[in-house]
C-alpha positions as YAML, in Angstrom:
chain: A
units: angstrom
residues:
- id: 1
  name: UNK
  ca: [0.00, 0.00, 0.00]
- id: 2
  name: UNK
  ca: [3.13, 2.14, 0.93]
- id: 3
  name: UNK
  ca: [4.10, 1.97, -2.65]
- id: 4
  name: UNK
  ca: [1.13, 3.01, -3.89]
- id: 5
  name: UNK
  ca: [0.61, 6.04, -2.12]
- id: 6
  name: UNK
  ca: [4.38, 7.20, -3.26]
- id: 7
  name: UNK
  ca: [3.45, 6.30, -6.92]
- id: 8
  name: UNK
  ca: [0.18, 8.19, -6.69]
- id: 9
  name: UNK
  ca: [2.29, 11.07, -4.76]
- id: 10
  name: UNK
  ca: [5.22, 10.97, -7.66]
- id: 11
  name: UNK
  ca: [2.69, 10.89, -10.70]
- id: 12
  name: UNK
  ca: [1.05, 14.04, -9.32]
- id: 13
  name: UNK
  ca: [4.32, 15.84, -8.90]
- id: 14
  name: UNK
  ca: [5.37, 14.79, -12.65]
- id: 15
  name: UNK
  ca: [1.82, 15.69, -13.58]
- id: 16
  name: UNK
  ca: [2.33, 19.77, -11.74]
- id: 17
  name: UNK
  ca: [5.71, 19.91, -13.55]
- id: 18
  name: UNK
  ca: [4.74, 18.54, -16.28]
- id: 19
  name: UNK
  ca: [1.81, 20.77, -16.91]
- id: 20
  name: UNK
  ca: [4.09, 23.54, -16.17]
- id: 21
  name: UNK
  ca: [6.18, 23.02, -19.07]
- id: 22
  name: UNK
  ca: [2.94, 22.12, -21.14]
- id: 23
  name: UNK
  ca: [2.02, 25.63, -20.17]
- id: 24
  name: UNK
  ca: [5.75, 27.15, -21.15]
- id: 25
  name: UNK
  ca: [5.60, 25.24, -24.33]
- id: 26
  name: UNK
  ca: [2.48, 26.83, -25.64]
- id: 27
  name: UNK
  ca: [3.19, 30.58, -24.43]
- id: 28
  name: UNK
  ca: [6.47, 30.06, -26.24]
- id: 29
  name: UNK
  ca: [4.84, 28.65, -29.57]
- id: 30
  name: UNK
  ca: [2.57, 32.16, -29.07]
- id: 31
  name: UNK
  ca: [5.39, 33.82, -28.36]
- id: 32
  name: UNK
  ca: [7.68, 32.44, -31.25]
- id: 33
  name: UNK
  ca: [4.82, 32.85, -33.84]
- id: 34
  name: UNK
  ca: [3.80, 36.37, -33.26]
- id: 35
  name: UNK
  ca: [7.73, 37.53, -33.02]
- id: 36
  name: UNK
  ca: [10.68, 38.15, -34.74]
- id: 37
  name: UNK
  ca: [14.80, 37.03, -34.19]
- id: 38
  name: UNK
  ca: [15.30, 40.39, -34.12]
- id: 39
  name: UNK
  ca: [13.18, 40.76, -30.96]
- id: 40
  name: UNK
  ca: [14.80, 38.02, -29.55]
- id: 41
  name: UNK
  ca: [18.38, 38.97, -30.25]
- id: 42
  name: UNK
  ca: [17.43, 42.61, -28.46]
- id: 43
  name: UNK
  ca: [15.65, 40.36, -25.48]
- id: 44
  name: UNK
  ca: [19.19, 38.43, -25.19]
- id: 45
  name: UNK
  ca: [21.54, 41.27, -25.09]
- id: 46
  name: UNK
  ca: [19.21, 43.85, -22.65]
- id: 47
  name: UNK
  ca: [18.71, 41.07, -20.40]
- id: 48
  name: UNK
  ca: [22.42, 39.13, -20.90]
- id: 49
  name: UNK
  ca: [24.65, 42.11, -22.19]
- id: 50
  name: UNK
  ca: [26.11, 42.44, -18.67]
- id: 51
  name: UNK
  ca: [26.88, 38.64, -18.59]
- id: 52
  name: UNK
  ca: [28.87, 39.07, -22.17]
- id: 53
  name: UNK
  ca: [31.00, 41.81, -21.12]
- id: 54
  name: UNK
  ca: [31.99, 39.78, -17.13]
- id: 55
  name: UNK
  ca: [32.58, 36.53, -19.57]
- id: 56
  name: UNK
  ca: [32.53, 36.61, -23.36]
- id: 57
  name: UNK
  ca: [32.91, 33.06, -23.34]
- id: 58
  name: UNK
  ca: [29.33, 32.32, -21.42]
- id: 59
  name: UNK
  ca: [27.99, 29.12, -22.62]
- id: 60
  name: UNK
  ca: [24.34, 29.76, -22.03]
- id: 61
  name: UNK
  ca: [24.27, 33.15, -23.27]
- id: 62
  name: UNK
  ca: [26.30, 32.51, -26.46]
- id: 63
  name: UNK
  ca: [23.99, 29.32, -27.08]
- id: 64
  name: UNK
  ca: [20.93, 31.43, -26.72]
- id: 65
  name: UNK
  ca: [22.85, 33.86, -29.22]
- id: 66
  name: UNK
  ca: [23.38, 30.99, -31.92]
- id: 67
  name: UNK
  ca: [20.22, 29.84, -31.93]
- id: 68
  name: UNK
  ca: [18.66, 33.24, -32.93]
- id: 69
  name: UNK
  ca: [20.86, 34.41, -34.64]
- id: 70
  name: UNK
  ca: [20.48, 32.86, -38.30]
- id: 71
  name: UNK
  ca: [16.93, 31.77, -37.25]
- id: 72
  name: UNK
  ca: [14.85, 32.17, -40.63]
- id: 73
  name: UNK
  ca: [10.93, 32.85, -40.51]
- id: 74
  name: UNK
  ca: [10.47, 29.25, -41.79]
- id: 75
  name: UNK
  ca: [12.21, 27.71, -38.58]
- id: 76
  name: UNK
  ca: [10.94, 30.04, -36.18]
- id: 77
  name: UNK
  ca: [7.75, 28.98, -37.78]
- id: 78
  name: UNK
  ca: [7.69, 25.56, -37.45]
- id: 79
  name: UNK
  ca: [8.96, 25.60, -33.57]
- id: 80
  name: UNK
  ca: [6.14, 27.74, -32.97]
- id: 81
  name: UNK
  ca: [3.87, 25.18, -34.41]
- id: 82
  name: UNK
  ca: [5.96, 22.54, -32.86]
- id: 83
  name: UNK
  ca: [5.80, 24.14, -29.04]
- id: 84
  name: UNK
  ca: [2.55, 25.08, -29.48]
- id: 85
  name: UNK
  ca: [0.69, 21.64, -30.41]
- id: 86
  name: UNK
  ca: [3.15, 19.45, -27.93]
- id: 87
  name: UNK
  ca: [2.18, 22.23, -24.99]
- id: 88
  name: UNK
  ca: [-1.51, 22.18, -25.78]
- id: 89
  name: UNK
  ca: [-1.61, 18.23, -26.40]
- id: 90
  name: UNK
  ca: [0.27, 17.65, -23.26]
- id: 91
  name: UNK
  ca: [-1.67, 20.10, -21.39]
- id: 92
  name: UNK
  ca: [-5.07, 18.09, -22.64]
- id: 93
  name: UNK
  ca: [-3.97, 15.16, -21.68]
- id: 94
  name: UNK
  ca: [-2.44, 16.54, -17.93]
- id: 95
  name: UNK
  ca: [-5.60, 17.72, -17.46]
- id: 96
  name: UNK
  ca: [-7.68, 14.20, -18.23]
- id: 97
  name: UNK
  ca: [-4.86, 12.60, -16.09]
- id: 98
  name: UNK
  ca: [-5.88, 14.93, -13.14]
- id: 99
  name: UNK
  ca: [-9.81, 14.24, -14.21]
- id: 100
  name: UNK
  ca: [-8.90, 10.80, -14.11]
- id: 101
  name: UNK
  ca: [-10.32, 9.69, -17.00]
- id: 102
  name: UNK
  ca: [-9.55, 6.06, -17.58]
- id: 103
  name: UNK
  ca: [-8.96, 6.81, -21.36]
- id: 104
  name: UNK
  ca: [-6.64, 8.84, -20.94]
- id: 105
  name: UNK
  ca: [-3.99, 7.06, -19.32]
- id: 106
  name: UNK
  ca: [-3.57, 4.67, -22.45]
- id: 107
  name: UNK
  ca: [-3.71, 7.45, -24.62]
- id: 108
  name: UNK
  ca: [-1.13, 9.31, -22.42]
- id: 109
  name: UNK
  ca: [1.41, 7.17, -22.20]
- id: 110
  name: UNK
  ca: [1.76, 6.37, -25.98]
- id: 111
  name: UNK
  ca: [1.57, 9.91, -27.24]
- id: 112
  name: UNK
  ca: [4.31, 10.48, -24.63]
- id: 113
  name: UNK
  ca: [6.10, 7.27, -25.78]
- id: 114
  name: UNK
  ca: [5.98, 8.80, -29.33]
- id: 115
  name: UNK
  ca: [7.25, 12.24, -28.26]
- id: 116
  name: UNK
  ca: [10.30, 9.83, -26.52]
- id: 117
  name: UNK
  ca: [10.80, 8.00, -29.93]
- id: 118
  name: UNK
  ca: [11.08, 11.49, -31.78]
- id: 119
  name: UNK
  ca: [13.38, 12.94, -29.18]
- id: 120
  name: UNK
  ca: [15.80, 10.05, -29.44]
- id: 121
  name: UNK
  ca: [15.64, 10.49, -33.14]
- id: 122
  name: UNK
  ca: [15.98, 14.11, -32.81]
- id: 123
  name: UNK
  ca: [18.84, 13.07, -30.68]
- id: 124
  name: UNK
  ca: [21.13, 10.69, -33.11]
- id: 125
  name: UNK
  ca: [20.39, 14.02, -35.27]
- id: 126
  name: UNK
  ca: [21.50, 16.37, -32.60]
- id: 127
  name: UNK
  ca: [23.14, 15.05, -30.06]
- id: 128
  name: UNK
  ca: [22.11, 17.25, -26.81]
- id: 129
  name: UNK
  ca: [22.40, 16.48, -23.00]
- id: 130
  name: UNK
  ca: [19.04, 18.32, -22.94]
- id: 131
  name: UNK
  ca: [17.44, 15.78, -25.21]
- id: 132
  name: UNK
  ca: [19.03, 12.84, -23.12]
- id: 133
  name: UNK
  ca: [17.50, 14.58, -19.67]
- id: 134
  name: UNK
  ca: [13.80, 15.62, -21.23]
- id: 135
  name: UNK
  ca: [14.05, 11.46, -22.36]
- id: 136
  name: UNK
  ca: [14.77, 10.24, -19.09]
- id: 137
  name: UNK
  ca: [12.12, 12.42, -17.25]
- id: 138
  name: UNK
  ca: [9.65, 11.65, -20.21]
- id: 139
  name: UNK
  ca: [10.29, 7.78, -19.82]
- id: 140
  name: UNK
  ca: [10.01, 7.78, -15.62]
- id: 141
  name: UNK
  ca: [6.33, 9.74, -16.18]
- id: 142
  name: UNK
  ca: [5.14, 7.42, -19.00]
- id: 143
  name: UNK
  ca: [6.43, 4.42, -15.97]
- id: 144
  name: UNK
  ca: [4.47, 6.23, -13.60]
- id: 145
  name: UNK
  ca: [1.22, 7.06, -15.93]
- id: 146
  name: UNK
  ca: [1.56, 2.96, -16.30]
- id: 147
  name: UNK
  ca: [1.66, 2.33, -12.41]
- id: 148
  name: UNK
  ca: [-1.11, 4.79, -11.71]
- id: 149
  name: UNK
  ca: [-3.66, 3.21, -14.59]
- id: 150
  name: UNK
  ca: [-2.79, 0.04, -13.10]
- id: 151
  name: UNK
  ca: [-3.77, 1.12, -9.41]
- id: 152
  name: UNK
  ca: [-6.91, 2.26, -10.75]
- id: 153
  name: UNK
  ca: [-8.11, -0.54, -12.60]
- id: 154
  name: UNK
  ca: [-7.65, -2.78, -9.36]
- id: 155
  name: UNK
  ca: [-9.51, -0.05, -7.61]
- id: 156
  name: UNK
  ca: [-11.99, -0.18, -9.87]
...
């Protein structure tokens, strides 16, 4: 019973955080969409200038840099689209989770599975230590979204 109760506890801390980023990732698709590089590279120095001239060398600062850089309209475009249906999917199906709706448990944990499968793919592409963390969390809440759905069906 013990283990249940820290399953149940764990999924609805991944479920919060989760739904947070769901949240992030949908402002940001907004965001992105309705803004230009240009904006961004402004946002970047007004906010980060001060970091740039202590360290010229700063790793986050200069990555945020080269990714906005030589962003084209296209690109910015499609992450916007990108951010914007995983966030609002995600946030759906957080929200069913926290309903708990039987149906969505199955359905959660393969359209998570599938956003795993693209991120390792995106990953052989682009190898990032980002990609390999987002996995790792992704794969412990589709574990957990399994353990939960399977408390409930013996509760049921």
């Amino acid at each position: 019973m013990k283990g249940n109760i820290l399953t149940h506890k764990l999924f609805n801390i991944s479920l919060f955080l989760k739904g947070i980023f769901a949240f992030i990732e949908a402002i940001s698709g907004v965001f992105l969409f309705f803004t230009t590089s240009d904006l961004f590279l402004k946002f970047i120095y007004y906010f980060f200038g001060h970091e740039l001239i202590q360290d010229p060398k700063d790793f986050l600062v200069n990555l945020l840099l080269g990714l906005f850089t030589n962003l084209s309209r296209n690109t910015q475009i499609f992450f916007a689209i990108y951010l914007l249906i995983h966030g609002v999917i995600k946030l759906g199906l957080i929200l069913s989770l926290k309903k708990e709706k039987l149906w969505a448990y199955p359905l959660a944990g393969i359209i998570f599975f599938l956003f795993v499968i693209y991120q390792i793919y995106k990953y052989f592409q682009n190898p990032s230590t980002f990609l390999i963390l987002l996995t790792i969390i992704d794969t412990f809440v589709i574990i957990l979204i399994y353990l939960e759905y399977k408390n409930k069906l013996k509760r049921n």
